[in-house]
KEKEDO-937059 format. One record per atom (N, C-alpha, C, O): x, y, z; residue in one letter. Coordinates in steps of 0.05 Angstrom, whole numbers, always signed. Example, Ala and Ser with C-alpha at 12.3 -4.5 7.8 and 13.67 -1.06 7.14 Angstrom:
<atoms>
+--------+--------+--------+------+
|      x |      y |      z | code |
+--------+--------+--------+------+
|   +264 |   -114 |   +156 |    A |
|   +246 |    -90 |   +156 |    A |
|   +264 |    -66 |   +156 |    A |
|   +285 |    -66 |   +169 |    A |
|   +257 |    -45 |   +142 |    S |
|   +273 |    -21 |   +143 |    S |
|   +258 |     +1 |   +157 |    S |
|   +268 |    +23 |   +161 |    S |
+--------+--------+--------+------+
</atoms>
This chain:
<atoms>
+--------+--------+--------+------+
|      x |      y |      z | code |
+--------+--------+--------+------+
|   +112 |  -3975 |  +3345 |    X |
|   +118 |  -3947 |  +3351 |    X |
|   +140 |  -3937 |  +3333 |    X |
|   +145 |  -3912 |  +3334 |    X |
|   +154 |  -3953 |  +3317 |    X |
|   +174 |  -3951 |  +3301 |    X |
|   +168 |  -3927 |  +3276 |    X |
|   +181 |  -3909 |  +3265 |    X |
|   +137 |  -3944 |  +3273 |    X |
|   +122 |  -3924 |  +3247 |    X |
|   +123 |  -3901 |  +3252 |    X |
|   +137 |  -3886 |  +3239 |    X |
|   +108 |  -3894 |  +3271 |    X |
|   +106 |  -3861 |  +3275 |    X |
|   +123 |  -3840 |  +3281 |    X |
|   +119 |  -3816 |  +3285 |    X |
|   +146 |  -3853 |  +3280 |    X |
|   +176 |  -3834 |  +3280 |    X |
|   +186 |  -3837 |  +3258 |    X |
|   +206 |  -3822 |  +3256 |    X |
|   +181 |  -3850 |  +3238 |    X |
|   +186 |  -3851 |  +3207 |    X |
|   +175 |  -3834 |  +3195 |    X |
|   +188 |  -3819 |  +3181 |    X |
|   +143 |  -3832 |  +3201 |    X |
|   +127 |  -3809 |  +3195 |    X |
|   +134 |  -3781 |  +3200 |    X |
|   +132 |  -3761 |  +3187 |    X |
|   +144 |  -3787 |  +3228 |    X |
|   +148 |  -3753 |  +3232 |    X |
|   +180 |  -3737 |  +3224 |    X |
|   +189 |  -3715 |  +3220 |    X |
|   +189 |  -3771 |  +3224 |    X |
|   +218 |  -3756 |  +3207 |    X |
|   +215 |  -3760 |  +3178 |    X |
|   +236 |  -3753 |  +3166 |    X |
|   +199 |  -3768 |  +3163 |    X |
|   +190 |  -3758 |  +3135 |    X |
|   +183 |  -3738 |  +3131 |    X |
|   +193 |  -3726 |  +3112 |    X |
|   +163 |  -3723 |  +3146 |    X |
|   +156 |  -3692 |  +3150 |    X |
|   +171 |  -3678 |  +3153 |    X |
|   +174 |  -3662 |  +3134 |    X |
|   +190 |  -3677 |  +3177 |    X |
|   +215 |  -3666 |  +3172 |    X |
|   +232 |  -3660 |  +3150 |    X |
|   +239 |  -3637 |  +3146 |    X |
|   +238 |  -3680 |  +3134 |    X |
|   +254 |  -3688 |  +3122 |    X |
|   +244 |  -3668 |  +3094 |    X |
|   +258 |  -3655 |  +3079 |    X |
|   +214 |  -3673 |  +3094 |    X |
|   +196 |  -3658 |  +3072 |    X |
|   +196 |  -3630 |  +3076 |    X |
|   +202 |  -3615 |  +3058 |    X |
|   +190 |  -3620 |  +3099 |    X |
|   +195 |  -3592 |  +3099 |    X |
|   +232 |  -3582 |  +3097 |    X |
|   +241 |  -3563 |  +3085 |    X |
|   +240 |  -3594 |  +3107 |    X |
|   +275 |  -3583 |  +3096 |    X |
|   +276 |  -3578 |  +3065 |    X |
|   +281 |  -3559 |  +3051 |    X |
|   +270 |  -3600 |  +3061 |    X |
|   +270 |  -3603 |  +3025 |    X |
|   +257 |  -3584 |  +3018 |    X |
|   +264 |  -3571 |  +2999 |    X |
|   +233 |  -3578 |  +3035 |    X |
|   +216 |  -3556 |  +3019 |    X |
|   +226 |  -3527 |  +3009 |    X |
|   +222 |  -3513 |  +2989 |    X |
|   +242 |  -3525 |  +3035 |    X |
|   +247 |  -3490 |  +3045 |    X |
|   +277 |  -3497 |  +3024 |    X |
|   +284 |  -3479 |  +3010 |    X |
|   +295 |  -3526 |  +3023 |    X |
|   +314 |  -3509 |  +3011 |    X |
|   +304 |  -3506 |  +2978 |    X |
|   +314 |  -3488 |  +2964 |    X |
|   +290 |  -3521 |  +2970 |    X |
|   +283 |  -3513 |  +2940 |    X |
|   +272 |  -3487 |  +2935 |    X |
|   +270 |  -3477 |  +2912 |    X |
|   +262 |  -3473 |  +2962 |    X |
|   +252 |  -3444 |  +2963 |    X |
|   +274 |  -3427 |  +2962 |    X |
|   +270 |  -3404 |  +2953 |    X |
|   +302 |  -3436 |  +2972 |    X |
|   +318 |  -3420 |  +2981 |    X |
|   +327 |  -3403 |  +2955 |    X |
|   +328 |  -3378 |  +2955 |    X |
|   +334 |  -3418 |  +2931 |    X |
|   +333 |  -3406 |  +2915 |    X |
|   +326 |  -3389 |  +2898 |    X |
|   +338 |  -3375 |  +2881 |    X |
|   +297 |  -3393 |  +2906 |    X |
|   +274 |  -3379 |  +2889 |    X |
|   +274 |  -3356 |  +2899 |    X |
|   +275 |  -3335 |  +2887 |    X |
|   +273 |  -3359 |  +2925 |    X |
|   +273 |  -3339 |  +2954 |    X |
|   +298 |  -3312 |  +2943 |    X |
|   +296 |  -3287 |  +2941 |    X |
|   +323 |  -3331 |  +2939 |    X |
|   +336 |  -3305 |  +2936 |    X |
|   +347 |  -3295 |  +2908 |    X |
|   +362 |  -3276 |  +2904 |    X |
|   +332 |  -3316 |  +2888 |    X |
|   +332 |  -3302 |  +2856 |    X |
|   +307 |  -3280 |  +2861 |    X |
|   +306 |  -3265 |  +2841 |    X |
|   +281 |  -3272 |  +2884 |    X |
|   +269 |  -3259 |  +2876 |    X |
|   +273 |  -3238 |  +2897 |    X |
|   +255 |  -3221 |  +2898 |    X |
|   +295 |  -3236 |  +2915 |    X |
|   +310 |  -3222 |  +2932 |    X |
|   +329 |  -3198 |  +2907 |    X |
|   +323 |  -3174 |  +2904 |    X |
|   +350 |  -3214 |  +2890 |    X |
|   +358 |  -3204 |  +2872 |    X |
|   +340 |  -3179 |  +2852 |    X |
|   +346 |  -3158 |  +2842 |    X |
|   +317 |  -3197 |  +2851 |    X |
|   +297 |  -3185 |  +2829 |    X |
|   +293 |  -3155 |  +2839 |    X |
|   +300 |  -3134 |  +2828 |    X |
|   +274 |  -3162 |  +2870 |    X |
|   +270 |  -3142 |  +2884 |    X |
|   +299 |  -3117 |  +2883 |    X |
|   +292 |  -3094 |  +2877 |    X |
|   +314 |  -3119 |  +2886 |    X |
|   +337 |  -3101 |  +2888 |    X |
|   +343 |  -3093 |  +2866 |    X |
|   +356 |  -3072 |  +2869 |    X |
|   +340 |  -3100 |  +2842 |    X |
|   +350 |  -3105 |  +2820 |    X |
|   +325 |  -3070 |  +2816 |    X |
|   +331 |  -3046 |  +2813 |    X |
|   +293 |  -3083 |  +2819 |    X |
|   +281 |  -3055 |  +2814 |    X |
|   +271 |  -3037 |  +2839 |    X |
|   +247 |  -3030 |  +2839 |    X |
|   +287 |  -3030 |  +2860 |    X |
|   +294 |  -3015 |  +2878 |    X |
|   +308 |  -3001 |  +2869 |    X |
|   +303 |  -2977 |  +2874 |    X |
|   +331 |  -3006 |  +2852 |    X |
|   +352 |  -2995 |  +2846 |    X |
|   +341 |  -2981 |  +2825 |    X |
|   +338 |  -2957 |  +2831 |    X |
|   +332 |  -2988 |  +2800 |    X |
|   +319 |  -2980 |  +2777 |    X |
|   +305 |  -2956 |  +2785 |    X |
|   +311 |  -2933 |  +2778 |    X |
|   +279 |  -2965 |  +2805 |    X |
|   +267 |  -2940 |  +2815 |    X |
|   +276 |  -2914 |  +2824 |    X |
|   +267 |  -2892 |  +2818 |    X |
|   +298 |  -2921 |  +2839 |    X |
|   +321 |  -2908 |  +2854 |    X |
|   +325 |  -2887 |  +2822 |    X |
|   +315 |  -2866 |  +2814 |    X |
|   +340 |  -2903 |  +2813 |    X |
|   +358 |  -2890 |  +2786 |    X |
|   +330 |  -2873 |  +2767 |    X |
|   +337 |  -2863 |  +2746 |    X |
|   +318 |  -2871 |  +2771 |    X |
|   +287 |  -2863 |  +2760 |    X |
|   +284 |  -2847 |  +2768 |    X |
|   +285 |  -2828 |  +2752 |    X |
|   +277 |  -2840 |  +2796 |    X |
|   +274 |  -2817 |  +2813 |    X |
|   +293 |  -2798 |  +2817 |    X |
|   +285 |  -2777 |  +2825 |    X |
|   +334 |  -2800 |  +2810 |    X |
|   +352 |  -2790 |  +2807 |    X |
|   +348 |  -2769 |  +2782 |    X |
|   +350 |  -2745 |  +2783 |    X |
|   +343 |  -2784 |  +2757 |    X |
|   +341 |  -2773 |  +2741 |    X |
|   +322 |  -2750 |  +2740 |    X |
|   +327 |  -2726 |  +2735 |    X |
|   +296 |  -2762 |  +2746 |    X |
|   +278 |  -2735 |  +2751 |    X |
|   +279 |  -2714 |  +2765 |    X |
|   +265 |  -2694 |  +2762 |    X |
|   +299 |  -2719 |  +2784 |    X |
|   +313 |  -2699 |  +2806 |    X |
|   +323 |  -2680 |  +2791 |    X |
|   +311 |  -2659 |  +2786 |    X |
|   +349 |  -2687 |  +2780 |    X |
|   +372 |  -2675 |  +2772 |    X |
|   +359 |  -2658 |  +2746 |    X |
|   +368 |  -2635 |  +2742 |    X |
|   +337 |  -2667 |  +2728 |    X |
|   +317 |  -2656 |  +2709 |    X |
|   +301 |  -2633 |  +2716 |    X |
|   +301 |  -2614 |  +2700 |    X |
|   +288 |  -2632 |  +2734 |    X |
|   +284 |  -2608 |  +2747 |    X |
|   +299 |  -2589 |  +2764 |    X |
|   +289 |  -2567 |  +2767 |    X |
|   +325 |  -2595 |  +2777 |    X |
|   +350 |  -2571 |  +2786 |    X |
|   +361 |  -2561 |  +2761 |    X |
|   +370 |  -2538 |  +2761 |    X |
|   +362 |  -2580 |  +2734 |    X |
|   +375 |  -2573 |  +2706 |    X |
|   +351 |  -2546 |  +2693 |    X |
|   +358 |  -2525 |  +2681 |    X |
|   +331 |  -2552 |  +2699 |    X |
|   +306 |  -2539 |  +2687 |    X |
|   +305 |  -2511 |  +2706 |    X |
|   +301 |  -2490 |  +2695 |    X |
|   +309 |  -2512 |  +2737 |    X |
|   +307 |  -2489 |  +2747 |    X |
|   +338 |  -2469 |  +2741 |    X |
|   +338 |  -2445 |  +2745 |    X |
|   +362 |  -2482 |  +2731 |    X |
|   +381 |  -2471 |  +2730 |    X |
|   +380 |  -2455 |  +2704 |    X |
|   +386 |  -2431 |  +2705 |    X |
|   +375 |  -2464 |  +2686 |    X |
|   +372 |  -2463 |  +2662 |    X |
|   +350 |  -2439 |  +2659 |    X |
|   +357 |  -2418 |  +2649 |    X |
|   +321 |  -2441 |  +2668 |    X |
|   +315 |  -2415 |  +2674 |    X |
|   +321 |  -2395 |  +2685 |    X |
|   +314 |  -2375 |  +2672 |    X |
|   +332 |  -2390 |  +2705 |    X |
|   +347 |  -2374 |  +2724 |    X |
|   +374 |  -2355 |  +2703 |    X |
|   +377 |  -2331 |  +2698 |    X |
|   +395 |  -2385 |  +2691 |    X |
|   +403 |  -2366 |  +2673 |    X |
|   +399 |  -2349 |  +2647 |    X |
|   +412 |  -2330 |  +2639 |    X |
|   +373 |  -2364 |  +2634 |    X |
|   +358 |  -2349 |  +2618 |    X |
|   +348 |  -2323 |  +2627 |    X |
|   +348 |  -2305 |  +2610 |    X |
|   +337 |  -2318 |  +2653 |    X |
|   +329 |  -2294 |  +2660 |    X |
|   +351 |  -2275 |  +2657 |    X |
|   +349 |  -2257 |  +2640 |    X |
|   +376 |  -2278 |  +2673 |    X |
|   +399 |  -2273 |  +2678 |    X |
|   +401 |  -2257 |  +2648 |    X |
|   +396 |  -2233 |  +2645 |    X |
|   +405 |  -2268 |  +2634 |    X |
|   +416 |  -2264 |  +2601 |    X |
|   +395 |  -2244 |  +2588 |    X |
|   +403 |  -2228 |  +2571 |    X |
|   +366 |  -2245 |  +2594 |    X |
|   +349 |  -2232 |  +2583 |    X |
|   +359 |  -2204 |  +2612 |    X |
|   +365 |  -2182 |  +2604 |    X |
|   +358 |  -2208 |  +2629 |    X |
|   +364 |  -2179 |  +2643 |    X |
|   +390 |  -2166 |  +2632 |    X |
|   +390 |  -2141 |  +2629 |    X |
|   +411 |  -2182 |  +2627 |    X |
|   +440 |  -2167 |  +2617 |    X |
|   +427 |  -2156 |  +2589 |    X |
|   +435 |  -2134 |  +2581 |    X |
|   +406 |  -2172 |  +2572 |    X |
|   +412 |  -2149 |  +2547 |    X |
|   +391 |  -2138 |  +2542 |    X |
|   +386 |  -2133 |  +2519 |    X |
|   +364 |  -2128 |  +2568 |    X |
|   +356 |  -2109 |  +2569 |    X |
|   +370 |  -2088 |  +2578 |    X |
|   +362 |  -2067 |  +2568 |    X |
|   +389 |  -2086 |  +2594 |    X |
|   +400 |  -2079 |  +2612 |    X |
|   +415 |  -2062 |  +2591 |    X |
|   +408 |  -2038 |  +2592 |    X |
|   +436 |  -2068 |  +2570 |    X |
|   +446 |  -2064 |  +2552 |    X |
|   +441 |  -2057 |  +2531 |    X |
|   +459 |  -2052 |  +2515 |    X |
|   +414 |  -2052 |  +2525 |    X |
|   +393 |  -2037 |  +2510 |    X |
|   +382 |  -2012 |  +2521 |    X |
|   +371 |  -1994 |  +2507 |    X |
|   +387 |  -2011 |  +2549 |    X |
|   +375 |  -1991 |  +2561 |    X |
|   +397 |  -1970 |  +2566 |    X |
|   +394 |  -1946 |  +2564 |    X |
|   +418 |  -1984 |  +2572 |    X |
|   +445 |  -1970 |  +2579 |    X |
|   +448 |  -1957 |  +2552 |    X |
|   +455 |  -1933 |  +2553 |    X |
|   +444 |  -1966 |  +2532 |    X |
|   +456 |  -1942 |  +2499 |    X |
|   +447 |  -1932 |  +2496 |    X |
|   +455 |  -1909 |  +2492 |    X |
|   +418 |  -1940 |  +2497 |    X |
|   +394 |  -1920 |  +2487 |    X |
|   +395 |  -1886 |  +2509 |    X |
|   +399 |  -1863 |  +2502 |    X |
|   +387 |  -1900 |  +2540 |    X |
|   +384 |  -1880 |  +2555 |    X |
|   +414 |  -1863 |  +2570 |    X |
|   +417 |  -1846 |  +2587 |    X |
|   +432 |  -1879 |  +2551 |    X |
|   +456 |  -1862 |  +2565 |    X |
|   +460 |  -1831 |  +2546 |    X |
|   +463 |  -1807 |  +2551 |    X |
|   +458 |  -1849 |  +2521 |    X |
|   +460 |  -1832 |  +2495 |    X |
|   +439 |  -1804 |  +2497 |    X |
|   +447 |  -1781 |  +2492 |    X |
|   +411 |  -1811 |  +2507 |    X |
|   +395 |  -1785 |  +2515 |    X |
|   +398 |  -1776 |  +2542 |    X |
|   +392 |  -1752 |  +2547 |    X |
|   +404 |  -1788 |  +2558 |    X |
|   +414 |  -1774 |  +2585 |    X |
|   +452 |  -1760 |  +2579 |    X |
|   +459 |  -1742 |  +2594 |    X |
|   +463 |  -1765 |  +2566 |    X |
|   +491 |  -1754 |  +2560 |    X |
|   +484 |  -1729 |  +2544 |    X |
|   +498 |  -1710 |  +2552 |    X |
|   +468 |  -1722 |  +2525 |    X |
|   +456 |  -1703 |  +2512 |    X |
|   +443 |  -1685 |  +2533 |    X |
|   +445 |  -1661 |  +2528 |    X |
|   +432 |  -1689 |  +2551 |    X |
|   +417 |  -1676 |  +2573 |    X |
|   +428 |  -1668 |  +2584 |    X |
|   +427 |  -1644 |  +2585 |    X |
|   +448 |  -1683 |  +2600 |    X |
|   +477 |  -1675 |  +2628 |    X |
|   +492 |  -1652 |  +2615 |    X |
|   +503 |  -1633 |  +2626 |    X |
|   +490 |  -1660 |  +2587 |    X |
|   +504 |  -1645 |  +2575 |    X |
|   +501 |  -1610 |  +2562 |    X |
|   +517 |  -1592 |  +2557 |    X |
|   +481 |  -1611 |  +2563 |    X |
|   +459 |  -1585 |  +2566 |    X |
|   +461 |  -1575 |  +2591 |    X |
|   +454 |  -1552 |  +2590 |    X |
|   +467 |  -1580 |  +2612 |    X |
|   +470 |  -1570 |  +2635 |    X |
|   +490 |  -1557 |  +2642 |    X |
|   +488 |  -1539 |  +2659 |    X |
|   +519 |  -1564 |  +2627 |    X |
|   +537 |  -1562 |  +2635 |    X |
|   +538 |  -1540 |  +2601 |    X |
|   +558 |  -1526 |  +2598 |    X |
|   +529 |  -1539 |  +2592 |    X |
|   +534 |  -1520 |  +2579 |    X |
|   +547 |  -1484 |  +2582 |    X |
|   +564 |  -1471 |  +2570 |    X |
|   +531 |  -1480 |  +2604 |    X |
|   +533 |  -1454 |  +2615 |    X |
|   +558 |  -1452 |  +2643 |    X |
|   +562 |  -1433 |  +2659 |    X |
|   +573 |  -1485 |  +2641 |    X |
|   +596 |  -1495 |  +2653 |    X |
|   +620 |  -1475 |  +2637 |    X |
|   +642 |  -1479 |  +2648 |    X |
|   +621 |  -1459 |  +2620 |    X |
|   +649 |  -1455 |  +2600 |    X |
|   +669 |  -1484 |  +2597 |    X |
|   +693 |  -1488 |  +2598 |    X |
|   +642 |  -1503 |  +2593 |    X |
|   +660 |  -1531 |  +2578 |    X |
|   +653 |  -1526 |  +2550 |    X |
|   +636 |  -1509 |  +2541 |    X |
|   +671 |  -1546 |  +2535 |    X |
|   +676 |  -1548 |  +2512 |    X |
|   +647 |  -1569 |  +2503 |    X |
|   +633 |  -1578 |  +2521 |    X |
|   +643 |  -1572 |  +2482 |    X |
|   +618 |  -1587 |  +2474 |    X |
|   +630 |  -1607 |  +2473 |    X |
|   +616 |  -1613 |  +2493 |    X |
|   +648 |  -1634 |  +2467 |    X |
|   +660 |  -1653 |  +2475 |    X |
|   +655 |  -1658 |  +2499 |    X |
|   +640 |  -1676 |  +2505 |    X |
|   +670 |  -1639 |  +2521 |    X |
|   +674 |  -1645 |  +2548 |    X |
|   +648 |  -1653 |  +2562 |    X |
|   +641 |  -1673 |  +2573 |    X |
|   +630 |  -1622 |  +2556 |    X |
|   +611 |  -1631 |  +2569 |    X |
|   +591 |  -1669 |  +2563 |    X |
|   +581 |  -1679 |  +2582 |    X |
|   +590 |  -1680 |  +2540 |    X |
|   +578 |  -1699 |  +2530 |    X |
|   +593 |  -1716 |  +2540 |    X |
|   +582 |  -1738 |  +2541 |    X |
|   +623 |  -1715 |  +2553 |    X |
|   +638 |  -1739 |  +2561 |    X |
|   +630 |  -1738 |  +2591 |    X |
|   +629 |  -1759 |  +2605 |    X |
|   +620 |  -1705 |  +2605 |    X |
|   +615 |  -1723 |  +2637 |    X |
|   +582 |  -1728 |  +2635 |    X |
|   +571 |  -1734 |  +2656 |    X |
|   +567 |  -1726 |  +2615 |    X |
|   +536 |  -1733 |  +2617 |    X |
|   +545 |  -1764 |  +2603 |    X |
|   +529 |  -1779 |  +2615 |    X |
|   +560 |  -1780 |  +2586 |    X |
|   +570 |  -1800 |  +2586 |    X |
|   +567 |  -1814 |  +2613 |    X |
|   +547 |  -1825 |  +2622 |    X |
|   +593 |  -1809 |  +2623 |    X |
|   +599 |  -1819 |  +2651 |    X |
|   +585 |  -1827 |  +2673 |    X |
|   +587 |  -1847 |  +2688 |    X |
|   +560 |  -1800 |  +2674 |    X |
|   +549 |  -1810 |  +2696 |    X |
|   +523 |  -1832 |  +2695 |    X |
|   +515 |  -1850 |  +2710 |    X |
|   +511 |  -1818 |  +2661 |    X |
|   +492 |  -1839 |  +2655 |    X |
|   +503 |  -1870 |  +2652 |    X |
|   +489 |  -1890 |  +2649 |    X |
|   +532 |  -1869 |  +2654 |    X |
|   +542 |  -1899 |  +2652 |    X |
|   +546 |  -1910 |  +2682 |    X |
|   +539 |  -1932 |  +2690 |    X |
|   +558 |  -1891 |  +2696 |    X |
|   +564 |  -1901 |  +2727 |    X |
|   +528 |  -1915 |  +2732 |    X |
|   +526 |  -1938 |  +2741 |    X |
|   +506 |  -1902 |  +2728 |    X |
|   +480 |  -1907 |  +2739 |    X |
|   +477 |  -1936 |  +2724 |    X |
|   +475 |  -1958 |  +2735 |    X |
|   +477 |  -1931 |  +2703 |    X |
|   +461 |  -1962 |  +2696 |    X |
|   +481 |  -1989 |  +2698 |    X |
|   +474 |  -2012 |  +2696 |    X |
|   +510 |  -1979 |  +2704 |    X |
|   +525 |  -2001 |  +2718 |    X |
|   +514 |  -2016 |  +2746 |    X |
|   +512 |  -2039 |  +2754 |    X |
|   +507 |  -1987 |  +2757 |    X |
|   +499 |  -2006 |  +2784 |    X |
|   +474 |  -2014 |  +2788 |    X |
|   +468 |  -2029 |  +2806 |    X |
|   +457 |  -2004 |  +2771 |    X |
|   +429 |  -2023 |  +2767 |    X |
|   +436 |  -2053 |  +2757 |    X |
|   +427 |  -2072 |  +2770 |    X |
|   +450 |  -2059 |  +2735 |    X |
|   +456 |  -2075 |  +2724 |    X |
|   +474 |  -2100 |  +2740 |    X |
|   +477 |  -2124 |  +2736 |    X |
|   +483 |  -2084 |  +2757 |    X |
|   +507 |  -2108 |  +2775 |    X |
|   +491 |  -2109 |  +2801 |    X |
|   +497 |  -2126 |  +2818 |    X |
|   +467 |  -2089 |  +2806 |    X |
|   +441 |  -2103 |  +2826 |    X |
|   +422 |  -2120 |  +2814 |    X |
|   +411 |  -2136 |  +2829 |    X |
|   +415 |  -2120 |  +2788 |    X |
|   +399 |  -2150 |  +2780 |    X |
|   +415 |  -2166 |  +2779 |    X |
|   +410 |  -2186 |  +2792 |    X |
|   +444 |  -2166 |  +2765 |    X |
|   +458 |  -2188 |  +2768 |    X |
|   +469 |  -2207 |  +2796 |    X |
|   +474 |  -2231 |  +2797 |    X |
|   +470 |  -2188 |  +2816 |    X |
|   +470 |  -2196 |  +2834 |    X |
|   +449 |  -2217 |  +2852 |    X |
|   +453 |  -2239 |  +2862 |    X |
|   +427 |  -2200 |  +2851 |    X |
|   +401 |  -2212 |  +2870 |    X |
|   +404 |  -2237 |  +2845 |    X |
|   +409 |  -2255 |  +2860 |    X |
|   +405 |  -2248 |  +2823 |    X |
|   +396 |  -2273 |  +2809 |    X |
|   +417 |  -2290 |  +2813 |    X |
|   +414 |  -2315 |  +2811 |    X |
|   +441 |  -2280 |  +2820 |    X |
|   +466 |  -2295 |  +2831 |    X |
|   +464 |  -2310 |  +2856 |    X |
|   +469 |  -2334 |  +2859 |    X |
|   +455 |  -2294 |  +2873 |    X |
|   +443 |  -2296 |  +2903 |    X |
|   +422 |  -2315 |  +2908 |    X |
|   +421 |  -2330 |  +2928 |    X |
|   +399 |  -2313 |  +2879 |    X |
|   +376 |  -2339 |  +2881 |    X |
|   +390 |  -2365 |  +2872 |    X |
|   +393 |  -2384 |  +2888 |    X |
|   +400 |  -2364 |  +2845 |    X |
|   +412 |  -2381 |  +2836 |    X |
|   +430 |  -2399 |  +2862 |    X |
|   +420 |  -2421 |  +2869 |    X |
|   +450 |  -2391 |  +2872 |    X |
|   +461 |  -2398 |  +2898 |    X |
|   +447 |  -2415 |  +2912 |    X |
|   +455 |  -2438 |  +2918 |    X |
|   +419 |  -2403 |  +2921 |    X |
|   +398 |  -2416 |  +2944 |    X |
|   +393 |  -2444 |  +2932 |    X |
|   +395 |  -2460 |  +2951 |    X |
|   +386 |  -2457 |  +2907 |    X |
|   +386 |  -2473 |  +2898 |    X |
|   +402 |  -2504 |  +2912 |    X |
|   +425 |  -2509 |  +2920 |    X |
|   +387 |  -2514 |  +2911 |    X |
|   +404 |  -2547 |  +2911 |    X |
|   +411 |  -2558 |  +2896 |    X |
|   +400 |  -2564 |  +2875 |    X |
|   +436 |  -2562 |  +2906 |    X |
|   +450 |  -2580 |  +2887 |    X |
|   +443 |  -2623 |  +2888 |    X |
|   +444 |  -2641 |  +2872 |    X |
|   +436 |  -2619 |  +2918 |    X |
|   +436 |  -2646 |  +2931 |    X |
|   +401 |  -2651 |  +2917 |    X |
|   +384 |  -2634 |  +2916 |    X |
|   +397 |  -2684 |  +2904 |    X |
|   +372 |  -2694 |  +2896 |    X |
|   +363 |  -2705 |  +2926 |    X |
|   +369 |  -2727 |  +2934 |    X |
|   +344 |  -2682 |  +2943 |    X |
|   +335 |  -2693 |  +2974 |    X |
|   +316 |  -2704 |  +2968 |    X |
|   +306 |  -2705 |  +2991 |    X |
|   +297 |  -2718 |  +2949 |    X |
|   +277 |  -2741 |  +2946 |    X |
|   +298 |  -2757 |  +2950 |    X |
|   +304 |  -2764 |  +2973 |    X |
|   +310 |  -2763 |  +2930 |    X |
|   +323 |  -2782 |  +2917 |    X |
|   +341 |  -2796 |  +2942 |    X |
|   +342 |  -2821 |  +2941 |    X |
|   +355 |  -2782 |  +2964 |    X |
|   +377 |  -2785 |  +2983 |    X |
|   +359 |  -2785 |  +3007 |    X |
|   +373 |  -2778 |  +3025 |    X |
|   +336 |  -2791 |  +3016 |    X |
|   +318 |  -2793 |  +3036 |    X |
|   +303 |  -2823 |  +3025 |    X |
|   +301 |  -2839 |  +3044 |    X |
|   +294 |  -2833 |  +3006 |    X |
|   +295 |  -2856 |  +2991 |    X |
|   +321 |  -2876 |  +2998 |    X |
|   +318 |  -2896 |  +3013 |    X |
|   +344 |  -2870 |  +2987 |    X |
|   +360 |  -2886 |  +2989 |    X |
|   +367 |  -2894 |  +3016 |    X |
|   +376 |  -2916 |  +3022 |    X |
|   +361 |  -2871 |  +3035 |    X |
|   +365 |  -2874 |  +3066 |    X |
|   +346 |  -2891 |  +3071 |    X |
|   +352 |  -2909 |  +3086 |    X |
|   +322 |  -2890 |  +3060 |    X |
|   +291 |  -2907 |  +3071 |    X |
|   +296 |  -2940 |  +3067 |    X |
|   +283 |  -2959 |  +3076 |    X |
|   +326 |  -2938 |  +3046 |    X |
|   +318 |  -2971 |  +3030 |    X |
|   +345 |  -2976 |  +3044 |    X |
|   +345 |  -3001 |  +3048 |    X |
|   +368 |  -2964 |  +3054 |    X |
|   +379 |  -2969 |  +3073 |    X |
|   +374 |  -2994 |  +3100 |    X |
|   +380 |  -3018 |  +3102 |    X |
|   +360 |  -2973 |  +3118 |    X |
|   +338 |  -2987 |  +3135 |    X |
|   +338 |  -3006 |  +3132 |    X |
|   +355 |  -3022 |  +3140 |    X |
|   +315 |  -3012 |  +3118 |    X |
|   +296 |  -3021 |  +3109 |    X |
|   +313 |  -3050 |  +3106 |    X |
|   +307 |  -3071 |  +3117 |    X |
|   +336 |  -3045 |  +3087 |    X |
|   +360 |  -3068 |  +3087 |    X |
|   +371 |  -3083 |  +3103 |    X |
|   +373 |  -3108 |  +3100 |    X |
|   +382 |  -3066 |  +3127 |    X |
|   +384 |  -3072 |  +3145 |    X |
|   +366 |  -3078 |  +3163 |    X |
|   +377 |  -3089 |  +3182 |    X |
|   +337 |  -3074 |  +3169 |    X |
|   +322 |  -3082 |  +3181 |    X |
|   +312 |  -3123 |  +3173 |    X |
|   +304 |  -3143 |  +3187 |    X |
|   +319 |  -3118 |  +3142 |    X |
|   +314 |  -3142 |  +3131 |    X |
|   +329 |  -3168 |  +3128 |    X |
|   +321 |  -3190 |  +3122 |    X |
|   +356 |  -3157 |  +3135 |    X |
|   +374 |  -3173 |  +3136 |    X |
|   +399 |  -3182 |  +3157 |    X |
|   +414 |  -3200 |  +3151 |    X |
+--------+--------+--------+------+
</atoms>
């Protein structure tokens, strides 16, 4: 009866051996795993931050194309609306200077505040924007867990 407890503590003995020669392998491919979690991670960051760069970047391109339409429109149509205002006030007993300085004025007060209402509403979108990468930070929460579920 001697034998068969030799046997079964050889088995023993064989599976210990087994698992610790795994142990290593086990957690060089523990490392591995994390190693491209992380990678992935850092992959999906980038592509984040590449598209908030790409929506910002348009947004201020618009921005810039509205200030120098805006600024094209303001010379052009101040210059023929100041000529106009200015015809009006003719029969004012103003001076021909004077009158061209308040058809100036007002055609400038108007396209100021058109101009600081597009600038505004694209300020206002721009704003709504995220700054936070929420793939990217719902991911990292998932592998969180997931970590702690595992370990």
């Amino acid at each position: 009866m001697a034998a068969p407890k030799t046997t079964l503590t050889n088995v023993n003995d064989s599976i210990t051996n087994a698992e610790a020669e795994n142990l290593p392998t086990l957690l060089s491919r523990l490392g591995d795993n994390a190693m491209e979690l992380f990678t992935s991670q850092l992959a999906l960051f980038k592509v984040e931050i590449k598209e908030e760069a790409n929506a910002y970047a348009r947004g201020a391109i618009m921005v810039a194309l509205g200030a120098v339409v805006a600024a094209i429109g303001f010379a052009l149509l101040n210059v023929a609306v100041a000529f106009g205002v200015s015809t009006l006030f003719s029969s004012a007993n103003m001076s021909q200077p004077a009158s061209y300085a308040v058809g100036f004025v007002i055609t400038g007060l108007f396209y100021l505040l058109i101009g600081g209402i597009v600038v505004m509403i694209m300020k206002g979108k721009l704003a709504k924007q995220a700054l936070v990468p929420n793939r990217t930070v719902n991911e990292l929460r998932k592998d969180k867990e997931w970590l702690k579920n595992e370990l």
